[in-house]
N, CA, C and O of each residue as an XYZ file, in Angstrom:
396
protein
N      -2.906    -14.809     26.943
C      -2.477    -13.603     26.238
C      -3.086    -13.599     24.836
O      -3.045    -14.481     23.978
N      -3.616    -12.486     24.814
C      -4.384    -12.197     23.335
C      -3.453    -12.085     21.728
O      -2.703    -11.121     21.880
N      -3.283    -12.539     20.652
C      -2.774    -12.160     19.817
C      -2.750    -11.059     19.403
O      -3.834    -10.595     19.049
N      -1.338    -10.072     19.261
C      -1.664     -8.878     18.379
C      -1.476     -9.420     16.789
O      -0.749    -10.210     16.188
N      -3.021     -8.139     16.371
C      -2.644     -8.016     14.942
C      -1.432     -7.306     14.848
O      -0.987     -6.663     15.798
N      -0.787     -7.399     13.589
C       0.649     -6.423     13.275
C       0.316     -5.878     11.753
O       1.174     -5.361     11.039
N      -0.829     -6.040     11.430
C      -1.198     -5.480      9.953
C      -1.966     -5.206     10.052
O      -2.490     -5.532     11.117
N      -2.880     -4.273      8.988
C      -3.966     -3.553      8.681
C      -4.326     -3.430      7.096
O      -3.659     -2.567      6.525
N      -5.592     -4.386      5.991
C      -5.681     -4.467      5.077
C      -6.079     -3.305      4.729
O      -6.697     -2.582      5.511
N      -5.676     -2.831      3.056
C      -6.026     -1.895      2.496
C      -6.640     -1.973      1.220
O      -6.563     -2.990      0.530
N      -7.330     -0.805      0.824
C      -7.551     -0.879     -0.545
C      -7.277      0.532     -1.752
O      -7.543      1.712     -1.523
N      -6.721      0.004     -2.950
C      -6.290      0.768     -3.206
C      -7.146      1.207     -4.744
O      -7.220      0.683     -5.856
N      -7.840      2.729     -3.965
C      -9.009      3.330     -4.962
C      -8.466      4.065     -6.121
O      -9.278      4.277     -7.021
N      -7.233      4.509     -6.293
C      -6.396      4.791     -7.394
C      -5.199      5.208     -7.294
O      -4.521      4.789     -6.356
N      -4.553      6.284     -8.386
C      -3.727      7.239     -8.268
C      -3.934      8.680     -7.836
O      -4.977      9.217     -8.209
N      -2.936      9.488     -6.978
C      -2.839     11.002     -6.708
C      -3.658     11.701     -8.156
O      -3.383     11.071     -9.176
N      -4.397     12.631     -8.322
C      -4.652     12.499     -9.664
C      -5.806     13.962     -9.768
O      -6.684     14.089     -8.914
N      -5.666     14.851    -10.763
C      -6.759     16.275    -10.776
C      -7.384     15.700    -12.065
O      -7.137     14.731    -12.784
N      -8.355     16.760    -12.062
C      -9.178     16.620    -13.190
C      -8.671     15.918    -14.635
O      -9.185     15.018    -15.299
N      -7.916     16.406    -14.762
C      -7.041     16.201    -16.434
C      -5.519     15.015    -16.172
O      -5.155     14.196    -17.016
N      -5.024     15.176    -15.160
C      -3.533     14.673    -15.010
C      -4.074     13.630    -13.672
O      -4.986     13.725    -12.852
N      -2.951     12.567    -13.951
C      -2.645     11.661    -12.546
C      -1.568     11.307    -12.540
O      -0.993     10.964    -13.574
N      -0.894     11.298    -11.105
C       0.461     10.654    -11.225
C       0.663      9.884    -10.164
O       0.491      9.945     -8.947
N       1.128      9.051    -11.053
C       1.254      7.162    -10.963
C       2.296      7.053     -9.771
O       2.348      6.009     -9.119
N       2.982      7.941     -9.532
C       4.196      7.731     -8.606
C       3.316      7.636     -7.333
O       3.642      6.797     -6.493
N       1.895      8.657     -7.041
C       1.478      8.640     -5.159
C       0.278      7.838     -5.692
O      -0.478      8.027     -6.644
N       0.374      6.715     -4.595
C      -0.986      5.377     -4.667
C      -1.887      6.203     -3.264
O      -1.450      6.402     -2.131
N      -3.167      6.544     -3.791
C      -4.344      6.251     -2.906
C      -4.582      5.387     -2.111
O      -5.229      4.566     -2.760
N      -4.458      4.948     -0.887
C      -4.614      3.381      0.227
C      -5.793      4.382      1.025
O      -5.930      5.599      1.150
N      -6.895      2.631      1.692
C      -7.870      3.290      2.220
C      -7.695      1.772      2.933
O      -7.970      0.631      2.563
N      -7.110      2.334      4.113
C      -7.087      1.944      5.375
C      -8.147      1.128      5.982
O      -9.188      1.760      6.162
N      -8.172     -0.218      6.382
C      -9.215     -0.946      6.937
C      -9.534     -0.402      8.431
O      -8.720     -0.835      9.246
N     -10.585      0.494      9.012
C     -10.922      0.789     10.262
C     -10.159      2.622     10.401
O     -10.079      3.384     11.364
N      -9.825      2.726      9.295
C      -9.026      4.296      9.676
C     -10.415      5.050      9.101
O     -10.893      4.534      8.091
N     -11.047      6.126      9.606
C     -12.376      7.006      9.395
C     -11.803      8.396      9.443
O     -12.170      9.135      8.529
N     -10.994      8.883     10.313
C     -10.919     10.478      9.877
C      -8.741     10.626     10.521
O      -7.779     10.121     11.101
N      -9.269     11.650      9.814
C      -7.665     12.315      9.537
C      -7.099     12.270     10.711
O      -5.917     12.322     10.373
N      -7.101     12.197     12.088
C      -6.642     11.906     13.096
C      -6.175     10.310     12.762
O      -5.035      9.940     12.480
N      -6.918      9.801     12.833
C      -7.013      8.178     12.566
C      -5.826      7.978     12.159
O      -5.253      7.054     12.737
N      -4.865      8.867     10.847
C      -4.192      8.327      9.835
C      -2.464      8.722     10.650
O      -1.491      8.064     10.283
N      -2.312      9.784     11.687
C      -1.053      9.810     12.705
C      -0.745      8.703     12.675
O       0.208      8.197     12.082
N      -1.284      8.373     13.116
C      -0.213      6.492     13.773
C       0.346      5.610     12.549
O       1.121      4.696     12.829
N      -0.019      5.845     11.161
C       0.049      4.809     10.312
C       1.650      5.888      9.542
O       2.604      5.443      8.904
N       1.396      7.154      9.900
C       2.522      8.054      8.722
C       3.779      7.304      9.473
O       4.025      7.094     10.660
N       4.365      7.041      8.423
C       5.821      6.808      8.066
C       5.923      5.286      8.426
O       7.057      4.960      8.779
N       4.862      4.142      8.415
C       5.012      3.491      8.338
C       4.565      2.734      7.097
O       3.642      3.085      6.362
N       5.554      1.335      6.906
C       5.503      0.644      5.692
C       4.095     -0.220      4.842
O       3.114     -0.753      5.360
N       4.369     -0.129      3.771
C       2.763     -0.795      2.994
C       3.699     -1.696      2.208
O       4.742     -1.285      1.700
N       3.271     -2.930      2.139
C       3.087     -4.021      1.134
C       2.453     -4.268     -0.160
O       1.361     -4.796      0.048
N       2.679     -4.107     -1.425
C       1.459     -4.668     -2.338
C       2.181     -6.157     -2.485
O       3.398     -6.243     -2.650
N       1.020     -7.722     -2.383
C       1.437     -8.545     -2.181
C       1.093     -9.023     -3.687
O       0.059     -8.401     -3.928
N       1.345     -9.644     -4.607
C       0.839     -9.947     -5.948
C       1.597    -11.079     -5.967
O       2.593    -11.318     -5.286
N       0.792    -12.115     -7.213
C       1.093    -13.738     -7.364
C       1.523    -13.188     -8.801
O       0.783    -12.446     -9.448
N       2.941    -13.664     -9.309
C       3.635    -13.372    -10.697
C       3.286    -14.757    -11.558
O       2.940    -15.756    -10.928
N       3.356    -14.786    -12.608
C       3.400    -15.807    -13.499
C       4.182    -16.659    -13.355
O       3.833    -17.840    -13.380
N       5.394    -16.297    -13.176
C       6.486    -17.622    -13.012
C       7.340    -17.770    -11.536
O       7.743    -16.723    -11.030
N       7.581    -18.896    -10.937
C       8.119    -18.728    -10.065
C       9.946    -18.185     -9.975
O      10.834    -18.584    -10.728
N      10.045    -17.551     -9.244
C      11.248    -16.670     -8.320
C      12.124    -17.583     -7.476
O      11.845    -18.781     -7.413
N      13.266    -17.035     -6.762
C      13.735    -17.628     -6.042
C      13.601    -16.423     -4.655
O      13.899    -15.246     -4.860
N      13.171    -16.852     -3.407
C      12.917    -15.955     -2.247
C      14.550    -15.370     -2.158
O      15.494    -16.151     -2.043
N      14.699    -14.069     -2.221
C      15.998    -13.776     -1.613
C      16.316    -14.199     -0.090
O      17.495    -14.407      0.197
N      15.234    -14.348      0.987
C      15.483    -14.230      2.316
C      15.605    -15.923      2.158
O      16.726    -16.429      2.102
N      14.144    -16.923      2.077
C      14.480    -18.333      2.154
C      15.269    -19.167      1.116
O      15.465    -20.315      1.516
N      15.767    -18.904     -0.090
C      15.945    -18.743     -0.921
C      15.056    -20.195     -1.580
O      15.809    -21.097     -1.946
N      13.907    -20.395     -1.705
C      12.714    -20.914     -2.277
C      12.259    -20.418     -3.397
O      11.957    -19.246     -3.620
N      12.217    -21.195     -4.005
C      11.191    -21.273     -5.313
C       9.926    -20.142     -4.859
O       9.943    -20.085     -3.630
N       8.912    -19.287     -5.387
C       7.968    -19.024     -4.713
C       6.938    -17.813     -6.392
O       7.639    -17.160     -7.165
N       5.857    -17.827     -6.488
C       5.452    -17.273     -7.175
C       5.250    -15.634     -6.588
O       5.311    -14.691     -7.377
N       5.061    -15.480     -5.458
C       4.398    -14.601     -4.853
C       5.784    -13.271     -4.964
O       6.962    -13.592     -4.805
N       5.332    -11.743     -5.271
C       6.423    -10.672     -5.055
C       5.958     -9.571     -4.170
O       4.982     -9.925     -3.509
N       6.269     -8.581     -3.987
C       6.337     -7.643     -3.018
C       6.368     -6.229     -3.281
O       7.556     -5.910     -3.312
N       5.492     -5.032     -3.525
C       5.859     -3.730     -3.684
C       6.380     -3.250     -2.795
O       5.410     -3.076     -2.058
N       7.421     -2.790     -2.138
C       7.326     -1.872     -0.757
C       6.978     -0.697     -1.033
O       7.164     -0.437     -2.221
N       6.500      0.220     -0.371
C       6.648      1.647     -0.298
C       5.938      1.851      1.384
O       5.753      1.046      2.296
N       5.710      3.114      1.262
C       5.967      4.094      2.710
C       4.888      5.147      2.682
O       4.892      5.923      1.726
N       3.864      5.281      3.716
C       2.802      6.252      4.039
C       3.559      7.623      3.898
O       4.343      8.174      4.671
N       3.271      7.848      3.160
C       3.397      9.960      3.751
C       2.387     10.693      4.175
O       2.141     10.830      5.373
N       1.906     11.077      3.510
C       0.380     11.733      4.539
C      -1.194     11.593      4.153
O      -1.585     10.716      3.382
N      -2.022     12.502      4.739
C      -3.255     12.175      4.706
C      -3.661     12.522      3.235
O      -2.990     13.243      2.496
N      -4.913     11.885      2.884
C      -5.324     12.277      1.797
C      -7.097     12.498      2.065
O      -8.003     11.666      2.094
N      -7.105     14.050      2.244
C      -8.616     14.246      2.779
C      -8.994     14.165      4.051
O      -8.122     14.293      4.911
N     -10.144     13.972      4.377
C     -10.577     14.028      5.948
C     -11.596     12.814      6.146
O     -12.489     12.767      6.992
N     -11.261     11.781      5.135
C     -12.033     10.589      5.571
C     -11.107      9.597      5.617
O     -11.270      8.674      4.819
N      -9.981      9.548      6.505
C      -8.941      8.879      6.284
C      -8.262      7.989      5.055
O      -7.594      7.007      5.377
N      -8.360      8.188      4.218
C      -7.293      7.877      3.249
C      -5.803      8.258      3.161
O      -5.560      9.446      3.371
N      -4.821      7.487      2.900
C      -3.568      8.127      2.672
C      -3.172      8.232      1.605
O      -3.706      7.481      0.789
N      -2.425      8.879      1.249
C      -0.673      8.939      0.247
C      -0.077      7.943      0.408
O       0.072      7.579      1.575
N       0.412      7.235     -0.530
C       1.610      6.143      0.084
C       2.684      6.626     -1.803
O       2.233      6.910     -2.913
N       4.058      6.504     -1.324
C       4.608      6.369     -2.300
C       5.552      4.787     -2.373
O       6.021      4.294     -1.347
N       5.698      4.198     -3.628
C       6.284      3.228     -3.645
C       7.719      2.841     -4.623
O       8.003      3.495     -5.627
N       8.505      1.718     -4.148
C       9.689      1.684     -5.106
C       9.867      1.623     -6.346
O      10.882      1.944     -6.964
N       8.824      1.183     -6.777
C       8.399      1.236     -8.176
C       6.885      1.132     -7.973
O       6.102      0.647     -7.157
N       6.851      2.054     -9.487
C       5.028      2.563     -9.137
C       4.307      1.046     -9.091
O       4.929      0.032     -9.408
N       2.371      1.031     -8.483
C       1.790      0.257     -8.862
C       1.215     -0.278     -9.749
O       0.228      0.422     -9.975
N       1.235     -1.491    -10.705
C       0.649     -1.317    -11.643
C      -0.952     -1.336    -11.872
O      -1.682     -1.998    -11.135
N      -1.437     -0.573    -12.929
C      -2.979     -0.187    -13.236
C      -3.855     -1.331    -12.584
O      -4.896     -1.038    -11.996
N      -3.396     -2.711    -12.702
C      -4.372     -3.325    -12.654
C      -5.189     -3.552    -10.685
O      -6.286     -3.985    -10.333
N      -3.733     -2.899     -9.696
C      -4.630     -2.466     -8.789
C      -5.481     -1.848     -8.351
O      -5.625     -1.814     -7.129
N      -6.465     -1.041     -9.336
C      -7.153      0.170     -8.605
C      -8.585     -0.703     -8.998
O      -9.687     -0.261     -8.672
């Protein structure tokens, strides 16, 4: 039996954002293997991770371990364009230094 993947890496090219204004609340994600706006159905309303290493170590709420590593959650909403990119909004915005 073959392993399933259960993730899909992303990258994140900025903020929602027009000529003059951007807002920090909708993150740009560009989908590893997603190419056009069909592509991006299967991924809406499911969850995104930003995984980041903090300066000092934490205690894991789930293992409750020591651990440097934290967690953005947020949630796909929809397409962004016709070369598959999405919308994702998150629990607290991302900070600048991802784009």
């Amino acid at each position: 039996m073959q392993p399933v993947k259960l993730f899909s890496k992303g990258v994140v090219p900025g903020y929602r954002r027009g000529q003059r204004n951007q807002d920090s609340s909708i993150s740009l994600i560009k989908i590893e293997g997603v190419t056009t706006k069909a592509d991006v159905d299967f991924y809406l309303g499911k969850r995104v991770a930003y995984v980041y290493r903090g300066q000092k170590s934490r205690k894991n709420k789930i293992t409750k371990r020591d651990t440097k590593l934290r967690v953005i959650w947020g949630k796909i909403r929809r397409a962004h364009g016709s070369t598959g990119a999405v919308r994702a909004t998150n629990r607290t915005n991302l900070p600048p230094k991802t784009n």
